[in-house]
C-alpha positions in Angstrom: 24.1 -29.1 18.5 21.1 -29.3 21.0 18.5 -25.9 21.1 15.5 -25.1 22.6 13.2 -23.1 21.0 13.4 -20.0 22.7 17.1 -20.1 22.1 17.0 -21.1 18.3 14.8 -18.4 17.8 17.4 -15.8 19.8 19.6 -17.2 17.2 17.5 -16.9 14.2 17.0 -13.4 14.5 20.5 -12.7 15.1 21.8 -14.6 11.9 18.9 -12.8 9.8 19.8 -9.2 11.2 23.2 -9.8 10.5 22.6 -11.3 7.0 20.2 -8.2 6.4 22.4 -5.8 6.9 25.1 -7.0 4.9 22.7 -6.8 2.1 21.9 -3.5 2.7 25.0 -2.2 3.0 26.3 -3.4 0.1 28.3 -6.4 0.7 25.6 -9.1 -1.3 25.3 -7.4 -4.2 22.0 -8.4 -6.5 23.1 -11.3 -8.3 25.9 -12.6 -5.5 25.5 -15.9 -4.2 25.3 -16.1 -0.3 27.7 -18.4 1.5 26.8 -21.9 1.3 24.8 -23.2 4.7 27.8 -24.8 5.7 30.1 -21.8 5.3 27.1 -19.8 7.4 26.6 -22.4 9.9 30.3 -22.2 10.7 30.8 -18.4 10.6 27.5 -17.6 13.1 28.4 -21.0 15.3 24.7 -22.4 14.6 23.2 -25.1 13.5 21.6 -25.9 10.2 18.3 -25.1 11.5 19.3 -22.0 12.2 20.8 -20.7 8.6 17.3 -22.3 7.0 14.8 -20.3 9.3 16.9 -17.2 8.8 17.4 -17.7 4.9 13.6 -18.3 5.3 12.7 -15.4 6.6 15.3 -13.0 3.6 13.1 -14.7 1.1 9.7 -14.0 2.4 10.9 -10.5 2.3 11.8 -10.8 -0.8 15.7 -10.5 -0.4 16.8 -13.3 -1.5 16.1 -16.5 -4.2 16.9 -20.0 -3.5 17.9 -21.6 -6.9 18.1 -25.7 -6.8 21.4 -26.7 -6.7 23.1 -23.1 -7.0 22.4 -21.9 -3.5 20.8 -18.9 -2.1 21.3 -15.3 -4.3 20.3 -11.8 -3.8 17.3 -10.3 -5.0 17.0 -6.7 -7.3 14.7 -5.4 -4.4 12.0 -3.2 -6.9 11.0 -0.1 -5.5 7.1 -0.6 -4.7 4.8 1.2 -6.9 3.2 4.1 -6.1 -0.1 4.5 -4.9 -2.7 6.3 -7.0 -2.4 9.9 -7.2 0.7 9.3 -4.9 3.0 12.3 -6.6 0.0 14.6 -7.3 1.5 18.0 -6.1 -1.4 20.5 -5.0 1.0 23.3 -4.9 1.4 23.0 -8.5 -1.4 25.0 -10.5 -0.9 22.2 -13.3 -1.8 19.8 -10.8 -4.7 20.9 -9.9 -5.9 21.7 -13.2 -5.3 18.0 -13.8 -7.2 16.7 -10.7 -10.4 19.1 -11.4 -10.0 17.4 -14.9 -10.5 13.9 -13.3 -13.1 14.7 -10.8 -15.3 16.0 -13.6 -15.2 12.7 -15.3 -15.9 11.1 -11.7 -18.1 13.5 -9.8 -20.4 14.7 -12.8 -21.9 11.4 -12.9 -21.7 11.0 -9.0 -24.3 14.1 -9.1 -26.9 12.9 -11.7 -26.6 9.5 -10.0 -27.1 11.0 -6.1 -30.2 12.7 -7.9 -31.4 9.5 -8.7 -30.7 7.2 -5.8 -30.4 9.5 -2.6 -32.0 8.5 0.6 -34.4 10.8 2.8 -31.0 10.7 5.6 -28.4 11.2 2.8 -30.4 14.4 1.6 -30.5 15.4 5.0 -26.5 14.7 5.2 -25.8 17.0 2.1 -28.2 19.3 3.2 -26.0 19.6 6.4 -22.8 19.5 5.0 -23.8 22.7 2.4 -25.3 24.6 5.0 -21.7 24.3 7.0 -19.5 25.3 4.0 -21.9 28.3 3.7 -22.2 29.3 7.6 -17.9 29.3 7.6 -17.8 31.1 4.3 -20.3 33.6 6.2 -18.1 33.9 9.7 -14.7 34.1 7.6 -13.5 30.7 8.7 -12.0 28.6 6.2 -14.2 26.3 3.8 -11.7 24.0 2.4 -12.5 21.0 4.7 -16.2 21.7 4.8 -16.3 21.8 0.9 -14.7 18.4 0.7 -17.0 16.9 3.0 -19.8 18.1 0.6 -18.4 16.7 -1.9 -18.3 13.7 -0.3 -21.8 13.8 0.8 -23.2 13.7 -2.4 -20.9 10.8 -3.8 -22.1 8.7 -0.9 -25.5 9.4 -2.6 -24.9 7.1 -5.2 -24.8 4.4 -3.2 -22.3 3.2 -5.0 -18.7 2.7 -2.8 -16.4 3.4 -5.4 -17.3 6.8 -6.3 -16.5 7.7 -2.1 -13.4 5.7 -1.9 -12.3 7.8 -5.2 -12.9 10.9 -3.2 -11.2 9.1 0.1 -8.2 8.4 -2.2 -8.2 11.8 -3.3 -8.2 13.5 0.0 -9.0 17.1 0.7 -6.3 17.7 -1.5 -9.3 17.9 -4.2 -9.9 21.4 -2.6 -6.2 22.9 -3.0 -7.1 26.7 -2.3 -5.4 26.8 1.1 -2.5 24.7 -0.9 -2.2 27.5 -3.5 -2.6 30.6 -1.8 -1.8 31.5 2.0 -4.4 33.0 2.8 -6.5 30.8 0.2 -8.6 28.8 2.7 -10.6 32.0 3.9 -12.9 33.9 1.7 -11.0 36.4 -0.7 -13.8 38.2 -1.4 -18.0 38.3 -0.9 -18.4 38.0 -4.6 -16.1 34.9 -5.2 -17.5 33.5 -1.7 -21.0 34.4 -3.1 -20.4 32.8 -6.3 -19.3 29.2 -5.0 -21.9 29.5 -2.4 -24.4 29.7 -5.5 -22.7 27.3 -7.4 -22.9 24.3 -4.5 -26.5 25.4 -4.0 -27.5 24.8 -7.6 -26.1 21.2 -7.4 -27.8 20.8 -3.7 -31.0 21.6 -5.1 -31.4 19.4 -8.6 -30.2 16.4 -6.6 -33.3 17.7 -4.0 -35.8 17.7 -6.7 -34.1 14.5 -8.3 -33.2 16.1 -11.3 -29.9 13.8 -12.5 -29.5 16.4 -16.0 -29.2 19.1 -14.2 -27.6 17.8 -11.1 -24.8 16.6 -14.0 -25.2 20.2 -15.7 -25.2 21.9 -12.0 -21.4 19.9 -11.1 -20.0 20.4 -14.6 -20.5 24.2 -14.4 -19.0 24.1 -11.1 -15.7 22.4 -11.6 -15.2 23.8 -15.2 -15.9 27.3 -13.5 -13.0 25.6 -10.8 -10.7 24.9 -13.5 -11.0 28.4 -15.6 -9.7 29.9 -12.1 -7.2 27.9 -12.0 -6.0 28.5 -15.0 -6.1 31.9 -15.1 -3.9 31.5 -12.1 -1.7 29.0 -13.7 -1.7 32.0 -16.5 -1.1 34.9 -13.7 2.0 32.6 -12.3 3.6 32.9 -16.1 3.6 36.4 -16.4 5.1 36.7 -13.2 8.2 34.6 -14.2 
């Protein structure tokens, strides 16, 4: 059976979204055995070539498993594994009590090391980035965003990649106010506003003056003070049910 190249490959694709969907659906089973290349060569009106590219391309999909001298046979497709922090739900109290957990263990270090290793432009970037989660605490506007890109300011003092990409991985998520609360992403009050507000500048200003203990001191107070909120929310939700 002559074919040229464009019209094997017309072919291929037909016999392989053919043979797909029958896996899909149900008809191969994991486990079954395919019908033999003959039996598929026949049935599609193709040549050899043809079955072989297609059964080619099931198995670098991971479909199917040609065994030597049993044929070709369906693949237990395993669900791919979740990325890291993939289900972490930040409308869920407990979740967010568990992510502030982490971020202490990450971002208390990230502090005392951005104290130690901070440029003269990465002071001015934290610098910045504090000055714009203060100004929208200050107009009313919401601080979630702002807050996280403070955060992220200071791990890209370390100068070390991994502590940004663990933020990056994280998301914004790692500030879940607006998540828990409607109206959580503005200011609730000046008090609470005032008391963050203090709490960032504490941590701005001992990785200033390269202080690394009390840049680590500064950050630990700050997410422990995060996590007591949110557990007396987490308490707050119980008595309401």
């Amino acid at each position: 059976m002559a074919e040229t190249k464009q019209k094997r490959g017309t072919l291929v694709v037909t016999v392989l979204r053919a043979l797909r969907a029958r896996i899909e659906r149900g008809e191969f089973k994991p486990g079954d055995r395919l019908p033999s290349e003959a039996q598929l060569t026949a049935e599609f009106d193709v040549s050899r070539t043809v079955v072989r590219e297609a059964i080619a391309s099931l198995r670098a999909d991971g479909l199917v498993e040609p065994r030597q001298g049993a044929g070709v046979f369906v693949l237990d497709r395993q669900m791919p594994t979740p990325l890291p922090f993939h289900d972490v739900d930040p409308t869920r109290v407990s979740s967010v009590i568990e992510l502030l957990e982490v971020r202490a263990a990450v971002e208390v270090e990230a502090a005392g090391l951005a104290a130690q290793r901070r440029s003269p432009a990465q002071e001015e970037r934290i610098i910045e980035a504090f000055r714009t989660v203060s100004d929208l605490a200050k107009q009313g506007e919401p601080t979630s965003e702002a807050d996280f890109d403070l955060h992220l300011a200071i791990a890209e003092a370390t100068n070390n990649a991994r502590f940004t990409e663990f933020l990056r991985m994280l998301g914004p998520s790692v500030i879940p106010r607006r998540a828990l609360r409607p109206d959580a992403a503005r200011p609730t009050s000046g008090s609470y506003q005032q008391m963050i507000d203090n709490e960032h500048r504490e941590i701005v200003n001992a990785i200033l003056t390269g202080d690394p203990d009390a840049a680590r001191e500064a950050m630990r107070t700050h997410l422990q003070g995060s996590m007591s909120r949110y557990r007396a929310l987490l308490r707050e939700t119980v008595n309401v049910a």
